[in-house]
C-alpha positions in Angstrom: -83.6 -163.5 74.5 -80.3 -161.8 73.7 -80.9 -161.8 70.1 -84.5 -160.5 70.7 -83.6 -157.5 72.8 -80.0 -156.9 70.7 -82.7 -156.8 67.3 -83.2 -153.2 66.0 -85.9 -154.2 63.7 -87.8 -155.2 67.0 -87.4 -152.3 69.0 -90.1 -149.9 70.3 -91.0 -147.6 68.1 -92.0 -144.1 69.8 -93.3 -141.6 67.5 -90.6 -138.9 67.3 -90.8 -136.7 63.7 -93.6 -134.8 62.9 -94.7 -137.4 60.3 -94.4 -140.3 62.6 -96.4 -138.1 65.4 -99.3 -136.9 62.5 -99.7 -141.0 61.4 -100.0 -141.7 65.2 -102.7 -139.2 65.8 -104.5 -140.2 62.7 -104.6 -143.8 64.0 -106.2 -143.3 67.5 -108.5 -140.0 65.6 -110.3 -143.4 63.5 -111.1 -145.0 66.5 -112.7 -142.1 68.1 -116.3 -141.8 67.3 -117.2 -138.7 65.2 -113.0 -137.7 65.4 -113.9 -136.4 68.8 -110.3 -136.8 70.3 -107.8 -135.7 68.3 -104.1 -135.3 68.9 -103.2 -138.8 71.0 -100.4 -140.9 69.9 -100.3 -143.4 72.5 -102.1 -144.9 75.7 -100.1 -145.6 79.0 -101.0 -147.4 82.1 -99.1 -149.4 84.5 -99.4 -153.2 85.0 -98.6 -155.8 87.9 -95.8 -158.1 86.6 -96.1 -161.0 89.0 -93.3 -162.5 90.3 -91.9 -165.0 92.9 -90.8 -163.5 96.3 -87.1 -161.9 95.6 -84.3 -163.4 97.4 -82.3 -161.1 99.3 -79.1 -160.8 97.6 -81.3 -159.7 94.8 -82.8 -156.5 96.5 -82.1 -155.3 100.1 -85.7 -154.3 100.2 -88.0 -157.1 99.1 -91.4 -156.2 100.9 -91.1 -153.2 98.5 -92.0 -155.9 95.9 -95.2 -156.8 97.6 -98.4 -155.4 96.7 -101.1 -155.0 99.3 -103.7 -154.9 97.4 -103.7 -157.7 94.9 -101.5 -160.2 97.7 -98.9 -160.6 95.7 -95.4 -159.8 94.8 -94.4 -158.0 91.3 -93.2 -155.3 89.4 -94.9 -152.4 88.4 -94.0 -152.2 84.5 -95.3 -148.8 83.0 -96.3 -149.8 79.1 -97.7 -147.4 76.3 -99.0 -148.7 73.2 -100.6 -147.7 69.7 -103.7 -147.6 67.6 -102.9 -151.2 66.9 -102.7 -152.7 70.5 -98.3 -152.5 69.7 -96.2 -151.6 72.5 -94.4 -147.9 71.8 -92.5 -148.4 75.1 -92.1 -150.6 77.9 -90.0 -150.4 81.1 -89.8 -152.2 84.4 -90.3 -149.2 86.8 -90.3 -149.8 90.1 -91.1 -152.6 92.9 -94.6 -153.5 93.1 -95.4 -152.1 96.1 -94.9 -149.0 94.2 -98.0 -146.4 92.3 -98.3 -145.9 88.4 -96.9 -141.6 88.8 -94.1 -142.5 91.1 -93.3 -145.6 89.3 -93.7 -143.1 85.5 -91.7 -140.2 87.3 -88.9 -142.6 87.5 -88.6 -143.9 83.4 -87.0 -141.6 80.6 -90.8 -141.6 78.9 -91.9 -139.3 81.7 -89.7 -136.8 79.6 -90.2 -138.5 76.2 -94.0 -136.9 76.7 -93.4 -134.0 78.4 -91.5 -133.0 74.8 -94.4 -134.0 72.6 -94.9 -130.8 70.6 -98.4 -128.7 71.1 -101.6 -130.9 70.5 -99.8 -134.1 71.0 -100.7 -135.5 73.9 -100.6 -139.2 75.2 -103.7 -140.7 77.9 -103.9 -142.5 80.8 -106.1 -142.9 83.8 -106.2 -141.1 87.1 -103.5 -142.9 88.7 -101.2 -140.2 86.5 -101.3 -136.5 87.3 -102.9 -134.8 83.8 -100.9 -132.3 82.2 -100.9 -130.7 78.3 -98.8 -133.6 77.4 -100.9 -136.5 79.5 -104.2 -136.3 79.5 -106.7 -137.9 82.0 -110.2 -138.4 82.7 -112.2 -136.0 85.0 -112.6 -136.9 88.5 -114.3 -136.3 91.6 -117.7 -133.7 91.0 -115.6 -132.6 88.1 -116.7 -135.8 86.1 -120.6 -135.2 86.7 -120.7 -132.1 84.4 -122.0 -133.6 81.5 -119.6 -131.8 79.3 -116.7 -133.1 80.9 -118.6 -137.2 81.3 -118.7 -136.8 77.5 -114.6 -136.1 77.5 -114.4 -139.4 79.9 -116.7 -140.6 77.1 -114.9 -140.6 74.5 -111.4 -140.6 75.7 -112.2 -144.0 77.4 -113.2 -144.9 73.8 -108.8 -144.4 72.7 -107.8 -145.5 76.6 -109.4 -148.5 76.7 -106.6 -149.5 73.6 -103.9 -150.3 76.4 -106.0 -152.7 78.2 -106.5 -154.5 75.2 -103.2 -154.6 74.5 -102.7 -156.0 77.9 -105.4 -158.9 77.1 -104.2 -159.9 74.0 -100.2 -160.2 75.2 -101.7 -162.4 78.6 -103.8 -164.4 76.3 -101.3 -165.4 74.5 -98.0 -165.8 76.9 -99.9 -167.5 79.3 -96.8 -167.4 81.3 -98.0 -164.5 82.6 -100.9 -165.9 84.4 -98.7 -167.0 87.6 -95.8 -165.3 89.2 -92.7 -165.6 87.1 -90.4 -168.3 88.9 -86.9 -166.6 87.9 -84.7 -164.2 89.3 -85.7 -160.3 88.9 -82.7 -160.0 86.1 -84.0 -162.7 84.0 -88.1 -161.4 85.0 -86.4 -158.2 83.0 -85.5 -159.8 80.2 -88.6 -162.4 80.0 -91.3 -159.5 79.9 -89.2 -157.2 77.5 -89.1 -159.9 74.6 -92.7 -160.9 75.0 -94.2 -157.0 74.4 -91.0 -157.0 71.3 -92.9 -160.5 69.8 -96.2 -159.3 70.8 -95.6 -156.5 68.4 -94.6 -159.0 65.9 -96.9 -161.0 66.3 -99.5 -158.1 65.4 -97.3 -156.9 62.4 -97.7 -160.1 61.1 -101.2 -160.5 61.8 -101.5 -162.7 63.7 -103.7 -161.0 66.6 -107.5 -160.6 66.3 -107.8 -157.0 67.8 -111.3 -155.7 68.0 -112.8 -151.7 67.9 -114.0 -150.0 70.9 -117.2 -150.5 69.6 -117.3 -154.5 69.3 -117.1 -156.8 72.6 -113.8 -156.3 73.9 -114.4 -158.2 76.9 -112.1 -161.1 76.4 -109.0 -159.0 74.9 -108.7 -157.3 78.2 -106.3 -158.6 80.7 -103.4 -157.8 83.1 -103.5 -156.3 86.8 -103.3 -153.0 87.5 -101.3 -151.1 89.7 -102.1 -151.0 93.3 -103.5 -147.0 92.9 -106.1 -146.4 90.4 -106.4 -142.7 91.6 -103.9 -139.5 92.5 -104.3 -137.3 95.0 -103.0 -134.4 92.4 -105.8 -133.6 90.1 -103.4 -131.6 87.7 -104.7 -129.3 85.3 -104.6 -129.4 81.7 -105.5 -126.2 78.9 -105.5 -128.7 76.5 -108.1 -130.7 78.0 -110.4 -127.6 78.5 -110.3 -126.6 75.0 -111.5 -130.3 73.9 -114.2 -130.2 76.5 -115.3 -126.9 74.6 -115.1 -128.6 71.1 -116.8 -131.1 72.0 -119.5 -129.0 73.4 -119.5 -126.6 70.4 -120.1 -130.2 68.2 -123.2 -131.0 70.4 -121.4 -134.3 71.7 -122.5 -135.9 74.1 -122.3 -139.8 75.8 -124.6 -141.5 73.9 -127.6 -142.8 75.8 -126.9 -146.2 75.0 -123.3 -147.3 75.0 
């Protein structure tokens, strides 16, 4: 595990130049239908590493580690991947007891995107506050507008991309299916060098990853954080301005998905 993590060749690899961020874009654009979302170089969302109850000389806090919600205890490990289902960055946040925007407010990619340069944006779900660097879906009455269901539309087209990425690294390490019976040091090490050979793996083709528009249904996997939703809607200009583009280019969410 040593030699995995110590490997440069295997390391994430987070768009940073301009180049890098353009080929990222153009990557999630050709999954979009019609190029309706255009700008995203990644997909984030936090996951429910399971793991065994901690010992105490291991944290002085270990009900922090439960999760109420899925009866279990774990780590909340905040993930963003590609176009191609790859992990661009991984980090074991914060207890499991923890949510996805206090858990993401705590790793060095919180400022990673908040540096992305204008139109670059990464998505996630409502559990993160949006912002002209993050982008979310609509919530609450906001999402019955059908100008701002069809932004849900089709940015659930390029989000769905990290749940699949989640299914495809659980179907394969199927260690992940049960808590992880090690201590919270060696859990660390465990998950980072599966999402560094799961990214092998895919370089080397040796993943069947499907479109949004095929049936995706068995490459998704992983639990979710305990919180699905924030209580801060945010606000975004960004997301505004594709909500009108969208509108301008009479798109809609297609009757029949």
């Amino acid at each position: 595990m040593d030699a995995i993590l110590a490997s440069t060749e295997l390391a994430y690899k987070f768009p940073e130049t301009e180049e890098e961020l353009n080929e990222a874009a153009q990557g999630f654009a050709g999954l979009s239908s019609h190029g309706a979302i255009k700008g995203c170089v990644a997909c984030l969302d936090g996951y429910l590493l399971q793991i065994k109850v901690p010992a105490k000389a291991e944290t002085c806090n270990v009900k922090a580690y439960f999760s109420g919600h899925y009866q279990t205890y774990g780590i909340n490990v905040q993930d963003a991947c590609d176009h191609q289902c790859r992990f661009v960055y991984a980090a074991l946040a914060a207890p499991g007891g923890a949510n996805d925007i206090a858990a993401y407010r705590k790793t060095i990619f919180n400022e990673m995107v908040q540096n992305l340069p204008i139109r670059k944006f990464v998505i996630g779900d409502n559990a993160y506050v949006c912002t002209e660097t993050l982008l979310t879906p609509f919530s609450g009455k906001e999402k019955k507008h059908p100008e701002k269901d069809a932004f849900n539309y089709y940015l659930s087209q390029l989000r769905i991309r990290i749940k699949q990425t989640f299914g495809l690294m659980t179907n394969k390490w199927r260690i992940l299916h049960q808590p992880l019976q090690m201590s919270i040091k060696n859990v660390a090490k465990t998950f980072m060098c599966i999402t560094r050979l799961h990214n092998f793996c895919i370089n080397e083709g040796c993943a069947n990853i499907v479109n949004a528009d095929d049936n995706f249904e068995n490459e998704i996997g992983g639990i979710p954080s305990d919180i699905t939703e924030t209580n801060i809607a945010g606000h975004s200009v960004l997301r505004n301005i594709i909500v009108q583009e969208l509108a301008q280019r009479d798109l809609e969410r297609p009757t029949f998905n």
